[in-house]
PLY file of the C-alpha trace (Angstrom):
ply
format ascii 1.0
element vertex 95
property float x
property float y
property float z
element edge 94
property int vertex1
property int vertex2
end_header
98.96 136.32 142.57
102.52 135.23 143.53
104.74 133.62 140.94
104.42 129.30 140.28
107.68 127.67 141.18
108.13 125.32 138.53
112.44 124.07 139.15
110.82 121.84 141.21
112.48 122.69 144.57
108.65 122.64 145.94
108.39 119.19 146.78
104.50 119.56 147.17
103.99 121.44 143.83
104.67 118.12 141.35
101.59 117.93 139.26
103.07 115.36 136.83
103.17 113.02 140.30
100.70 110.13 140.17
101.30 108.23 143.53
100.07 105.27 142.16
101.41 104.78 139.11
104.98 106.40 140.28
105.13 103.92 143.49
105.65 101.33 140.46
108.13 103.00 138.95
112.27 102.05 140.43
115.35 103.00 139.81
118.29 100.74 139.38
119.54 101.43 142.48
116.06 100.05 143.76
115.64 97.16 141.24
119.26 96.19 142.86
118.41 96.35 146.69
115.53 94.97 146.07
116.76 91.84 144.06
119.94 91.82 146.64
122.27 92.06 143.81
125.27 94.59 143.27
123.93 97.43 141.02
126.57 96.65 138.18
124.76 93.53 138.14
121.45 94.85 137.37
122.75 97.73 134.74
124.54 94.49 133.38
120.98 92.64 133.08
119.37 96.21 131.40
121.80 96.04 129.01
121.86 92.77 127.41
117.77 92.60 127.61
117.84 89.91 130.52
115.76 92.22 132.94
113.15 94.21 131.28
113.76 98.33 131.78
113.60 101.43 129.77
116.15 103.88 129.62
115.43 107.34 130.13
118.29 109.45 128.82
121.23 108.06 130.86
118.83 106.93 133.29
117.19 103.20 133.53
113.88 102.85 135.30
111.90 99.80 136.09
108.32 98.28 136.70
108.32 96.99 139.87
105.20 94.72 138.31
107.28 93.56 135.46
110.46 92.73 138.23
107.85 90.82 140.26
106.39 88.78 137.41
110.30 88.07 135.58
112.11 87.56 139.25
108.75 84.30 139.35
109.70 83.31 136.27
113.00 82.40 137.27
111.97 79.81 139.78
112.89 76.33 139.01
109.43 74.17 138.29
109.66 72.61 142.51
110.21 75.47 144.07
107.05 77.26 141.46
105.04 74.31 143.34
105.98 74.71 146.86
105.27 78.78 146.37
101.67 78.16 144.77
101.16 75.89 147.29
101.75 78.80 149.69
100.05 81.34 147.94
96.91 78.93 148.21
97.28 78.48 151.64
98.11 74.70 151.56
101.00 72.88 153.68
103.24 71.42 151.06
104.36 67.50 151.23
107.54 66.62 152.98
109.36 64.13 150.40
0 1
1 2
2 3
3 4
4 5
5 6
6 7
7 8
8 9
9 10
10 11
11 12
12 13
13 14
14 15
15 16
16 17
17 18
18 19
19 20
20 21
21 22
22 23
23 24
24 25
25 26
26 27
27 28
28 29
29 30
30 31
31 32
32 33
33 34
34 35
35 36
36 37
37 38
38 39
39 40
40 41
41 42
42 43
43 44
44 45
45 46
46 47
47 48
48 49
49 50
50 51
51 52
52 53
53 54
54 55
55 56
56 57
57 58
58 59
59 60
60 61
61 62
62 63
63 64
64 65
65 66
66 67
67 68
68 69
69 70
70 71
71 72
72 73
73 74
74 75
75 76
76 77
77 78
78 79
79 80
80 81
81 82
82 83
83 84
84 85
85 86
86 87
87 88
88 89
89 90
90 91
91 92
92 93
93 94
């Protein structure tokens, strides 16, 4: 039987890898393209507890369920309508 590679240069032998729950799982550098904000921006957040992350070592990592659910709490109350409204499938009212 030929020896396991475990430095992890095999890309396909990662048996700690769980698809689903790692697709959830970003990186600042992700958080920050995905926000469109500079990266110093969102390592600024992570520390002073405005965006929710863990830190890892030196390393910050992010929900990307969390992100979703804080980045809609940051709507302003007519904008929350007109995106419900959406979400619902209704035409919002022209004021």
């Amino acid at each position: 039987m030929p020896p396991v590679d475990r430095s992890g240069s095999d890309p396909t032998v990662q048996p700690w890898r769980n698809d689903m729950t790692h697709s959830d799982i970003m990186t600042l550098e992700e958080v920050s393209a995905y926000l469109k904000v500079k990266p110093q921006t969102i390592y600024t957040w992570a520390q002073e507890k405005r965006i929710h992350a863990a830190k890892l070592g030196k390393e910050w990592r992010f929900k990307k369920s969390v992100i979703d659910r804080w980045f809609d709490g940051h709507f302003d109350a007519r904008f929350k309508t007109i995106l419900q409204d959406a979400r619902s499938g209704k035409e919002s009212e022209k004021e």
